[in-house]
Each structure stands twice: as C-alpha cells, then as structure tokens.
PASE-371969 format. One line per 3 residues: their letters; for each residue x, y, z of C-alpha. Coordinates in pm, whole numbers, always signed. Layout:
<pts>
A	X Y Z ~ ...
</pts>
This chain:
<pts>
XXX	+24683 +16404 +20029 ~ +24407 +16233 +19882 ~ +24099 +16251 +20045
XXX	+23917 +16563 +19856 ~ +23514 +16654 +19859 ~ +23386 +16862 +19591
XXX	+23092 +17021 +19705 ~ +22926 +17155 +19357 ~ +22569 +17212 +19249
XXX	+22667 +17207 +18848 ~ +22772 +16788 +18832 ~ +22514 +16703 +18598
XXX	+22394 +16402 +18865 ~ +22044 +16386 +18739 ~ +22109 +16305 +18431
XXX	+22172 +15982 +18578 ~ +21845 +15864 +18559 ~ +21698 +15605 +18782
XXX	+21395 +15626 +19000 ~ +21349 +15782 +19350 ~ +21586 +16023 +19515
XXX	+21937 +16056 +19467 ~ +22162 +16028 +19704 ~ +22335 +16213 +19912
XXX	+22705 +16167 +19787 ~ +22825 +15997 +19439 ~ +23167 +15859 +19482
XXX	+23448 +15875 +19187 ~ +23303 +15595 +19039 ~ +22918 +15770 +18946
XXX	+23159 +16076 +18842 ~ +23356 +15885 +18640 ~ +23040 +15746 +18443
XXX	+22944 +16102 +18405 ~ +23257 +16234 +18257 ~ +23281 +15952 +18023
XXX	+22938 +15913 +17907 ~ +22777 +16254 +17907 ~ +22868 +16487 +17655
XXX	+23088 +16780 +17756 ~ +22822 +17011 +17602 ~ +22570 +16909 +17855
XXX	+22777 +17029 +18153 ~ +22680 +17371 +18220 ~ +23026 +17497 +18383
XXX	+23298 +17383 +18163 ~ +23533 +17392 +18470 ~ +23324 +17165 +18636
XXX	+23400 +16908 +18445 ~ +23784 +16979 +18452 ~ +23780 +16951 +18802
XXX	+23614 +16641 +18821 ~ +23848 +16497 +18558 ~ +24164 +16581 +18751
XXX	+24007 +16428 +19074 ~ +23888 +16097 +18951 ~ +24232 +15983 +18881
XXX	+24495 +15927 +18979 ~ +24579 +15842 +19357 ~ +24316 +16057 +19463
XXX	+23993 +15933 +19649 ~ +23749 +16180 +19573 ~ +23348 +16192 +19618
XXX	+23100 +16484 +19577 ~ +22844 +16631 +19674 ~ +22589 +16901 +19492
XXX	+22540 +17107 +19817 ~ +22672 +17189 +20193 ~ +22410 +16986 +20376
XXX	+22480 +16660 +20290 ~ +22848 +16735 +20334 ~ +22806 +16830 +20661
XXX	+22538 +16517 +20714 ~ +22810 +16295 +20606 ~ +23028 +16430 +20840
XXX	+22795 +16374 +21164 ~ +22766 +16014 +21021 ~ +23141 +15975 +21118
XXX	+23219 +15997 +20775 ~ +23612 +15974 +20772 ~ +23711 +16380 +20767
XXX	+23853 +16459 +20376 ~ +24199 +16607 +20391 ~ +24090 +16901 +20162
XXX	+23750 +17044 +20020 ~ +23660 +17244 +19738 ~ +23377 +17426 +19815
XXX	+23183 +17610 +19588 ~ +22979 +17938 +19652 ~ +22628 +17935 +19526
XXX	+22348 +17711 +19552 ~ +21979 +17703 +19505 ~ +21807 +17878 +19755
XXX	+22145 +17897 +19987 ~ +22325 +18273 +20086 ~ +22633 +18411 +20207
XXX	+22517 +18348 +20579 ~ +22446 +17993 +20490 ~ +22764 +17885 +20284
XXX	+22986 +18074 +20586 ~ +22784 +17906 +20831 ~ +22872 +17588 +20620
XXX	+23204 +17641 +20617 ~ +23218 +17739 +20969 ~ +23072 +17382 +21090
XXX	+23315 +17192 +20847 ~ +23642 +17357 +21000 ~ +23564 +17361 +21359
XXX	+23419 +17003 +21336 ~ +23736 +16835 +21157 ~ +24101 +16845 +21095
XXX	+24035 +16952 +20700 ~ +24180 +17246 +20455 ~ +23866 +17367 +20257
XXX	+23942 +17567 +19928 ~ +23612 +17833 +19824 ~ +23643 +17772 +19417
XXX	+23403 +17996 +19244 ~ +23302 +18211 +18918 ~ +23159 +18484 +19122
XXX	+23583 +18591 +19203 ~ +23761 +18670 +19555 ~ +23629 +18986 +19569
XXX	+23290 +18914 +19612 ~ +23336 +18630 +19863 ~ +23620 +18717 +20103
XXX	+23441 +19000 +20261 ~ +23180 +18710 +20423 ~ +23474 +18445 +20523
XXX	+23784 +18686 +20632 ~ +23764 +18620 +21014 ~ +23704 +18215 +20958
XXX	+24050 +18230 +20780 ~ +24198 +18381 +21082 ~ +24027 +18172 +21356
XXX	+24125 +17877 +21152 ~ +24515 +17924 +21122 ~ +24544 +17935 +20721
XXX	+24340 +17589 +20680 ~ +23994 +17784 +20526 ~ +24249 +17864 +20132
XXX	+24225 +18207 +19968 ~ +23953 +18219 +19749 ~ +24011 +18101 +19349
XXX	+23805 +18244 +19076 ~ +23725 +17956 +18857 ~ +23789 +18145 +18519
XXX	+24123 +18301 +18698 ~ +24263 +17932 +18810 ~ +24276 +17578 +18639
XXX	+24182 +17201 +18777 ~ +24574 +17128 +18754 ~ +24664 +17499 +18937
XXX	+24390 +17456 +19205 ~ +24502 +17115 +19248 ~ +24873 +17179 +19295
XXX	+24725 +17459 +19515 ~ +24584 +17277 +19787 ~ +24900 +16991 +19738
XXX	+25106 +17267 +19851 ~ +24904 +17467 +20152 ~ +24877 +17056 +20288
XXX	+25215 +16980 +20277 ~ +25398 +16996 +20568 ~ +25103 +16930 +20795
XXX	+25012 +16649 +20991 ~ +24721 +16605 +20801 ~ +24676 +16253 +20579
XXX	+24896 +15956 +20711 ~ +24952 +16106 +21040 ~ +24613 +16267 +21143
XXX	+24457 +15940 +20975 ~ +24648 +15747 +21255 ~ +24528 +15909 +21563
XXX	+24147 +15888 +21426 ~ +24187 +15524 +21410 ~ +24336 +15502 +21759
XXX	+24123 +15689 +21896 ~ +23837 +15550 +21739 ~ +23906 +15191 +21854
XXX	+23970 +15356 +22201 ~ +23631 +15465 +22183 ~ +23504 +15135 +22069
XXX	+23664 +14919 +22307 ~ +23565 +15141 +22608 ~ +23208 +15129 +22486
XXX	+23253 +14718 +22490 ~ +23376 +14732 +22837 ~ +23104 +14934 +23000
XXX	+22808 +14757 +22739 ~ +22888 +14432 +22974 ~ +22619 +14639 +23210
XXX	+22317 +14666 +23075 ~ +22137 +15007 +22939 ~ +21881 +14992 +23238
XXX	+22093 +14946 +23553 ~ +22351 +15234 +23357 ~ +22042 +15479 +23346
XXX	+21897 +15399 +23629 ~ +22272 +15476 +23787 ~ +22327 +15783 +23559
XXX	+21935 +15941 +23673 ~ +21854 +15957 +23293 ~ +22144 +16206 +23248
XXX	+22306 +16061 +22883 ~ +22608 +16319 +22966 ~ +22717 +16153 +23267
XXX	+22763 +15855 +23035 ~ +22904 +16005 +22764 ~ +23160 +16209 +22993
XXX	+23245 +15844 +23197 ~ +23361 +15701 +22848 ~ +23546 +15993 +22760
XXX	+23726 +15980 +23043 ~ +23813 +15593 +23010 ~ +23955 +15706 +22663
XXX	+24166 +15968 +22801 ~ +24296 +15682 +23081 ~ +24361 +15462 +22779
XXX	+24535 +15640 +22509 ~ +24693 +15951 +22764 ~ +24934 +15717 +22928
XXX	+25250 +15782 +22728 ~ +25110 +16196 +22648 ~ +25360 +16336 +22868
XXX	+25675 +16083 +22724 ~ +25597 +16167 +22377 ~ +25566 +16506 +22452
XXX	+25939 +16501 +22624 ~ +26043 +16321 +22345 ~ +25954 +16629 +22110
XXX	+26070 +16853 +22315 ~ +26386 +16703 +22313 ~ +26441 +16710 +21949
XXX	+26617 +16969 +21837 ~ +26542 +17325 +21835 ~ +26590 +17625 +21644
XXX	+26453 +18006 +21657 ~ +26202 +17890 +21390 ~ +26092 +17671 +21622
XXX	+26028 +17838 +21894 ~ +25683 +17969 +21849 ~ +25585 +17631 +21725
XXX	+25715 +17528 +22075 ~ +25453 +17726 +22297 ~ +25223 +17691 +22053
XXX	+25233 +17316 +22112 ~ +25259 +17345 +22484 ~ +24922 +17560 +22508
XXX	+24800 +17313 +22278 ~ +24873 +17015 +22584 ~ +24794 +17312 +22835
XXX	+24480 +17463 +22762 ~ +24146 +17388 +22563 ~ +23826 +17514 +22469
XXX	+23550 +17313 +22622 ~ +23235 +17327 +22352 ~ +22988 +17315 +22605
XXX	+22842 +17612 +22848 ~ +22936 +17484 +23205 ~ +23146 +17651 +23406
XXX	+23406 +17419 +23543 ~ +23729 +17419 +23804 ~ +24057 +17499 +23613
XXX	+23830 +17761 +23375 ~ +23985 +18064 +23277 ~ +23753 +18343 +23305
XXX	+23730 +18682 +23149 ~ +23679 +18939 +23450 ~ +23631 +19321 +23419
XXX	+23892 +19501 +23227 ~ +24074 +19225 +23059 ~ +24172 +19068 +23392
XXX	+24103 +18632 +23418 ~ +24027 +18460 +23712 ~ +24152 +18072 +23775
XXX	+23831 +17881 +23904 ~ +23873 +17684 +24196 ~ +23513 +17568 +24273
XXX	+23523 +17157 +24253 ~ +23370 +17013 +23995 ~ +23120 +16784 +24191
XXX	+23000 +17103 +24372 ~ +23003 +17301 +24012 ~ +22722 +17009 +23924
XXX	+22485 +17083 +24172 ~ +22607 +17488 +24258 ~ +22354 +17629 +24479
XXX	+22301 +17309 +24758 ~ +22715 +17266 +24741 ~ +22835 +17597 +24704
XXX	+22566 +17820 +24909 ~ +22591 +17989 +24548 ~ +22883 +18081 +24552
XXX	+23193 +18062 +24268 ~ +23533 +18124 +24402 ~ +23824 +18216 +24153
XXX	+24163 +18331 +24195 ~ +24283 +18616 +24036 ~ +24590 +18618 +23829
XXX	+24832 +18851 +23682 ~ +24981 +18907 +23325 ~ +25334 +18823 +23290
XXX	+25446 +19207 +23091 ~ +25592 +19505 +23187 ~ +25317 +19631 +23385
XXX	+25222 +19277 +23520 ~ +25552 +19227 +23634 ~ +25593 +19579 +23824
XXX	+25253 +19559 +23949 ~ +25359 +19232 +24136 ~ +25692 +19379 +24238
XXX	+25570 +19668 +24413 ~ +25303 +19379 +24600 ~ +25624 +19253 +24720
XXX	+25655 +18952 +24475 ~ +25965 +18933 +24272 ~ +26003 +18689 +23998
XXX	+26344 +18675 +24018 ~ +26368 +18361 +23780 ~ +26155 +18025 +23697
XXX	+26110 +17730 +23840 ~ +26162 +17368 +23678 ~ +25801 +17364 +23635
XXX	+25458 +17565 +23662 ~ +25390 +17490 +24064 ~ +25766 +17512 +24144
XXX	+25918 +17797 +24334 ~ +25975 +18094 +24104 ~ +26274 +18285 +24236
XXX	+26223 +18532 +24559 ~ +25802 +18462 +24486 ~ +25842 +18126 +24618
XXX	+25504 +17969 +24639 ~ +25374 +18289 +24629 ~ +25278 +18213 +24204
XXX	+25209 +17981 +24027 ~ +25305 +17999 +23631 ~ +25048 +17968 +23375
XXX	+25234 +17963 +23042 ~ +25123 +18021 +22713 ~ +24773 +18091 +22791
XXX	+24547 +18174 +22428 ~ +24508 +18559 +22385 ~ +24124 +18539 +22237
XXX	+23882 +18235 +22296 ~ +23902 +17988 +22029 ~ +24229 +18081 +21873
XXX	+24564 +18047 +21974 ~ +24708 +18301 +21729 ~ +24839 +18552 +21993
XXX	+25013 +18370 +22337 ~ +25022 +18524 +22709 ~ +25159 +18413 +23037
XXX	+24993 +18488 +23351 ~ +25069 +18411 +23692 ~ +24786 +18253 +23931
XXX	+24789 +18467 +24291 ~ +24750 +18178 +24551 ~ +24647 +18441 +24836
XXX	+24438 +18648 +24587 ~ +24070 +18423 +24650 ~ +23756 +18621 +24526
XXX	+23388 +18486 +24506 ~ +23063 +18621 +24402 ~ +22711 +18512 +24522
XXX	+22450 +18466 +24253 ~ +22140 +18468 +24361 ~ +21878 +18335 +24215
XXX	+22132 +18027 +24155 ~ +22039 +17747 +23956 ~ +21985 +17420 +24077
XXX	+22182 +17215 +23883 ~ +22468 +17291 +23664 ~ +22634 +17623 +23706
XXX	+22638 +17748 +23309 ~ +22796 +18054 +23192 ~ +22451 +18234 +23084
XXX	+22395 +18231 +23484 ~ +22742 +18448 +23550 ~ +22708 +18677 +23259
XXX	+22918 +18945 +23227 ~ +23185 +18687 +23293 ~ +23309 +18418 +23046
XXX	+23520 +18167 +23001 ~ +23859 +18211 +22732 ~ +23992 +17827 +22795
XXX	+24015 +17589 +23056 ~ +24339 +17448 +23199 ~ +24387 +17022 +23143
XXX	+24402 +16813 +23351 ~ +24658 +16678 +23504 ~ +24790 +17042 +23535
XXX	+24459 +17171 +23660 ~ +24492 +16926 +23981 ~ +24846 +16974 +24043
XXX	+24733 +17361 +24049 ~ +24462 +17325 +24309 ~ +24633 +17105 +24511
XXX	+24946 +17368 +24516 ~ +24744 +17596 +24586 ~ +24575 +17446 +24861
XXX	+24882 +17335 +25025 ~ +25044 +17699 +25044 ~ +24690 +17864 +25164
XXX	+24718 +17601 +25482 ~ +25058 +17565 +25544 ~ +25140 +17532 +25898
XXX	+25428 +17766 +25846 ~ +25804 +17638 +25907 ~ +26125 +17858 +26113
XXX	+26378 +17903 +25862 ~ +26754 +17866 +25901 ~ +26947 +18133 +26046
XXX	+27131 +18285 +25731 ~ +27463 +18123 +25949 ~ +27353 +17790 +25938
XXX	+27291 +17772 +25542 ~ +27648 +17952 +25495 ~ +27776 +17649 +25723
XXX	+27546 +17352 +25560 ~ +27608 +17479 +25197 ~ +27981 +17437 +25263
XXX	+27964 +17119 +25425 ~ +27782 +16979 +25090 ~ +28013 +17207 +24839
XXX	+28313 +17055 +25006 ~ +28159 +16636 +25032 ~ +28034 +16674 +24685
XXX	+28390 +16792 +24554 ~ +28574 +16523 +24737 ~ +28567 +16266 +24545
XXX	+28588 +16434 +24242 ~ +28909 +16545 +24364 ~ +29045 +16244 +24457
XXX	+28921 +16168 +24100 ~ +28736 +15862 +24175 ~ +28430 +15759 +24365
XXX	+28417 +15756 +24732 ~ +28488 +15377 +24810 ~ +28210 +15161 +24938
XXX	+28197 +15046 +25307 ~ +28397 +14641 +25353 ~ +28098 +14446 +25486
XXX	+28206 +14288 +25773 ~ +28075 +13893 +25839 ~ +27867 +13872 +26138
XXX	+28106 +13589 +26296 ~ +28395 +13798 +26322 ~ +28133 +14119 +26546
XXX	+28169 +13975 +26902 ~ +27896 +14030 +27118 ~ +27886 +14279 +27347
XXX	+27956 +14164 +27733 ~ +27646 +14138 +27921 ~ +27649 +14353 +28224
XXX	+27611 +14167 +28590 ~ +27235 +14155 +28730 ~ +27341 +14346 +28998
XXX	+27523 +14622 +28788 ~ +27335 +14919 +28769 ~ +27079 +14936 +28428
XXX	+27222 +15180 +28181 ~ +26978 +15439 +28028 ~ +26791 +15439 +27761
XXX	+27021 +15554 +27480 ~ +26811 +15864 +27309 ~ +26735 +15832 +26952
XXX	+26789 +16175 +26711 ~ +26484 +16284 +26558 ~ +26387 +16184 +26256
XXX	+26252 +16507 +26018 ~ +26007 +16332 +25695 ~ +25984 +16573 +25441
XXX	+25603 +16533 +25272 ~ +25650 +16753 +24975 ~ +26018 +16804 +24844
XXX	+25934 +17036 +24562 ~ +25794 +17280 +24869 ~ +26148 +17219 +25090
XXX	+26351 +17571 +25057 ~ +26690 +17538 +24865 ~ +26986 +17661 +25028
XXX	+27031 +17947 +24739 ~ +26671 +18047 +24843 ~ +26693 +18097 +25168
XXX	+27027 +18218 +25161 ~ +26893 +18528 +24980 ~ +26676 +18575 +25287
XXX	+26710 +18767 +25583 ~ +26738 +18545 +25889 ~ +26488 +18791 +26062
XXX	+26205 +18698 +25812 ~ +26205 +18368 +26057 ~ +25811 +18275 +26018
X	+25572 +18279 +25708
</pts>
C-alpha cells in the first residue's frame, strides 16, 4: 500500500502564501514544505502534523486535501483511486449527513479502504456510518480517536486491514487494462465522425456509451471464464468455501446503477418472492409499442426447507444437480433451472441464496399508462429490482427456457429398452479394459486388392433400391435424456 489521501481541514495550506485560489489538492511535496518550514506551534492540531510527517516519507505517495469535495472532484477527474483514506470528521460549514454522504460516494465509486480519524472519538461518529461499514464488507475502518491512536498506530492500522486484499499491485493492474480497453475502443469507433454517430444514435449519448462498453466487455471478457476455471481449480479448503460462492455471485450477478428495468433482472415481488425477467431488451427500450405494456417474469423458488417441499409436493424433485445451471437437475429435468448464489439484500452480497427459476411458471402485468420509452423501475413500483443476472448466463437462461416451453415433446424408451442399451454400453465400454488394452484399430485395406463387384447382365432383372437406416441428429445434447434418467422413469409416462 501506498497510495493514501488525507482529507483534513487543519494543514496549515494558507500559510503558503501566493496569490489567487489554492488548489484543490497539495501533493507530498507542498506538505513537505509545510512540515519543514512552518513552525510546529502554528499547526493547530498537533496530530496533524504527525500524520503528515509519517506520510510524506517513506514509500508512501500521499496527497491531501482540506475537505470532502475536492476529494470526491478528484475522483470524477479519473484521478487514480488511493488504496486507503484518512478521513477526517469536521469541516466548516459540513455535517454528519454531509461527511456520510461523502464517504458514501468515495466507497461505492472506488476500490479504496477509508479510515474516519478524528478528536471528536468513536462514539460520537459511528452512530452516523454503522450501516456503510456493513454494505461495504469491512473496507469503511473502525473509527480512531486522534488523542486515543498515533500516526505510526493508525498507520500500521490501515497496513494491516489492506493486507491480504487485492488492492495495490493487483487492483492497479486491472485499472490499467481496462483503461486502455476503454481507450482503444474509443479510437476504433472515433474513425466515424461525432455527426454521422449522433445522427445514428438519435441524440441518445447512452446508446453510445453502452456500444463502447460492450466492445470492452468483447475485448477484455475473452479469457473470464478460463481464468475463472483456473481459480476454481486451485485448491480448496473449508475456509474457502464461502469465498468460493462469494466469487461466483460476484461473475453471476450485479447491480446495475441505473433505473431500467432489463431481461435477466431479478425482481422483488410480494412477500419476499423474485421474479426472473424475460421481456427482451430491445422491446424493454421502447415497452409500450413492443410489449402492448406488458412485463413478463418468471417466478422462481428458494432453494430451503420450505422451497424445496413446496416444489416437491408440485411434483418437482431435485433429486441432485446438474453439471451446470441449465442442465437437468435430477427427477426435475428441465423442469428448473439453478440460480446459485443469488445476493440476499440489494447492493450487498453479505448473506447468499439459491433459487430455482420455474420455466412453466410465466406471469405478466399490464401497466397502463405505460411509458413510451424506457421501461424504469419508478413505472412498476411496488416492484424492484435486487440484481440482475450477466450475461452470458442470462442468454443461456432464456434460451433454455425457451426451448423447454416449445418443445415438440419426444416418446421415451420403454424402461426394457434402456435396461437392454445400458448393458450393451456397460459391457463394450468394459471390453477392452478387460482385455487390458485398447480395442485394435481397423487394417486399411488398399483399394487394388477390393475387386469390383460383377456387373449384372442388361437383361437381368434390376435389384431394388437398398433402404438406407434413418439417421436421428440430435440438436441439443445437454437436453438428450441419460439412460440413469429415464431409467428412473416409468415407461407409462411415454409423452411430455
């Protein structure tokens, strides 16, 4: 760690002299001058000037700033994110609302720990910040007193909370990837120019900004699901299994920051229940001409005790799980589809849930007046959205779904006739394994030595047509029935 901001209204900056405003941020350097050229008597908070001695040296790149707005200013100026801030309480003509509002921005907006360092004491700040240090998973620090801790204690502090993380080297990384991601897509598409773009976009700056964001995700998703496998594949422990569905809803769900309702939402119906949106996105853009005002969901069921019966006595048993979310899931089939590790709250995955998505159980509402455009989630209130599923899961969801609801139906084998096949593969497979070697490969035979077959007279009768077998393509093998499947079945259960 070495990136810090110290956001404190007692650095004696204008006693710097100079004419016109200051600015907005003084890095170590200015501080530096400070510390060594203004008397320590002319600092009003002793502790002030500790801190700022321990974080002008060192390896630490430090800059301050006397007040929460330019912090967060420098921030939406793409400042590179700090990997820790100390954050002090009171400020001219600022409250508790404002510094948690502060505080609020800086966490949500960037990878960053953020220690509160104050005289006023824990007590009399915790009370305001308690629930951000719970939304934000232990990065917003338990609040020091500044005549309880020292520079060198708060220091080693924060050194220790950060450790561990993938904050610093690592996070550092995937900015600057990302950012020249960004940068070259935005080269790319600047080869058109800003009027034939707008015109093309109908003045809408969104569509523009979502059409580079998705070019990013093209460019830097490719190897997402290998480097996922690849930590998966690591070694595992029982420590490490929370971290390991808290890193799969992490790739599974997120929390859009906008208000549009969207396909692959997860929506908060009545009584805790959520509902899987299935409404396409184009027709989500313009709702009322696509949809005839109408969003379509489909329920889904909590994977507990009473989820579980509730299903069971429906007829659908979850017997065991599938290789993957859209696979078949014991005697449910394609009945369910899983939905893993799905955030408990909006905004916070510090509780986990599975559900299962219903594919027969469709619901939609009419909302009339309807707007025009964009479907937003003021115009559907009571409902609201807890996260949305990713993409490319959300696809592969719909189109599972959409498969089972118009399947055609298929005869299954008589219960005989998987007995008799499963034995007929049981017995090839364990034939060479028996003979304790591979089956051996047919002798190619040269063409000169195949004599051709005698051709009959003319006057010989013509023999017929030799009939072909059928041929059966399978289109989706993940939906073909496995022999321990439908041997579990009844042979009478013939159609679906």
């Amino acid at each position: 760690m070495n990136r810090i901001w110290v956001v404190d209204d007692k650095i004696p900056v204008h006693l710097l002299g100079g004419v016109g405003p200051l600015p907005l941020r003084f890095e170590a350097d200015v501080v530096r001058y400070l510390i060594e050229n203004v008397e320590a008597s002319e600092w009003e908070e002793p502790r002030v000037l500790e801190l700022c001695r321990e974080l002008c040296g060192g390896d630490f790149s430090a800059t301050f700033f006397t007040s929460p707005e330019p912090m967060l200013r420098a921030l939406d100026q793409d400042a590179a994110p700090p990997h820790a801030v100390v954050f002090d309480w009171e400020y001219p003509g600022s409250n508790e609302n404002a510094n948690r509002a502060a505080l609020d921005r800086l966490l949500s907006g960037s990878f960053v720990y953020a220690q509160i360092y104050t005289h006023l004491g824990a007590s009399t700040v915790e009370p305001h910040v308690g629930d951000l240090r719970d939304r934000f998973d232990g990065r917003l620090l338990p609040t020091k007193g500044k005549m309880n801790v020292t520079a060198a204690q708060l220091r080693e502090d924060i050194t220790q909370a950060w450790e561990g993380t993938i904050g610093g080297e690592v996070a550092d990384k995937v900015r600057r990837e990302a950012f020249g991601a960004v940068e070259r897509t935005l080269i790319d598409i600047g080869a058109v120019s800003k009027d034939v773009l707008s015109a093309m976009a109908e003045g809408r700056a969104e569509n523009l900004r979502h059409l580079v964001l998705a070019k990013v995700r093209d460019e830097i998703g490719e190897t997402g699901f290998e480097a996922l496998n690849a930590v998966l594949a690591g070694s595992q422990s029982a420590e490490s299994n929370e971290a390991v569905r808290h890193l799969l809803s992490v790739w599974y769900y997120y929390f859009p920051i906008d208000n549009r309702v969207r396909r692959g939402d997860l929506i908060e119906l009545e009584a805790g229940e959520l509902g899987f949106v299935i409404t396409p996105s184009c027709d989500l853009v313009k709702f009322s001409k696509k949809t005839g005002s109408r969003l379509t969901w489909l329920r889904t069921v909590r994977l507990d005790a009473v989820g579980v019966t509730a299903l069971a006595t429906a007829g659908i048993k979850i017997n065991e799980i599938g290789g993957s979310i859209i696979a078949k899931h014991g005697k449910a089939g394609e009945t369910v589809i899983l939905l893993p590790n799905v955030p408990a709250s909006r905004g916070s995955r510090g509780s986990l849930v599975d559900y299962v998505v219903l594919c027969h159980a469709w619901e939609n509402r009419l909302y009339n007046p309807a707007p025009g455009g964009a479907l937003l989630y003021e115009d559907i209130i009571p409902y609201s959205r807890r996260c949305t599923l990713a993409d490319p899961y959300a696809s592969s969801v719909i189109a599972k779904i959409m498969s089972v609801i118009s399947s055609p139906g298929t005869p299954e084998l008589p219960k005989g006739e998987v007995t008799r096949l499963t034995a007929v593969v049981t017995a090839s497979a364990a034939a060479p394994a028996a003979a304790g070697k591979a089956p051996d490969a047919p002798v190619p035979v040269p063409a000169s030595a195949i004599e051709p077959a005698p051709t009959p007279p003319a006057s010989a009768e013509a023999s017929p047509p030799a009939i072909e077998a059928p041929q059966v393509t399978m289109t989706d093998p993940s939906a073909a029935p496995s022999p321990s499947d439908l041997a579990s079945e009844e042979s009478s259960g013939g159609n679906k």
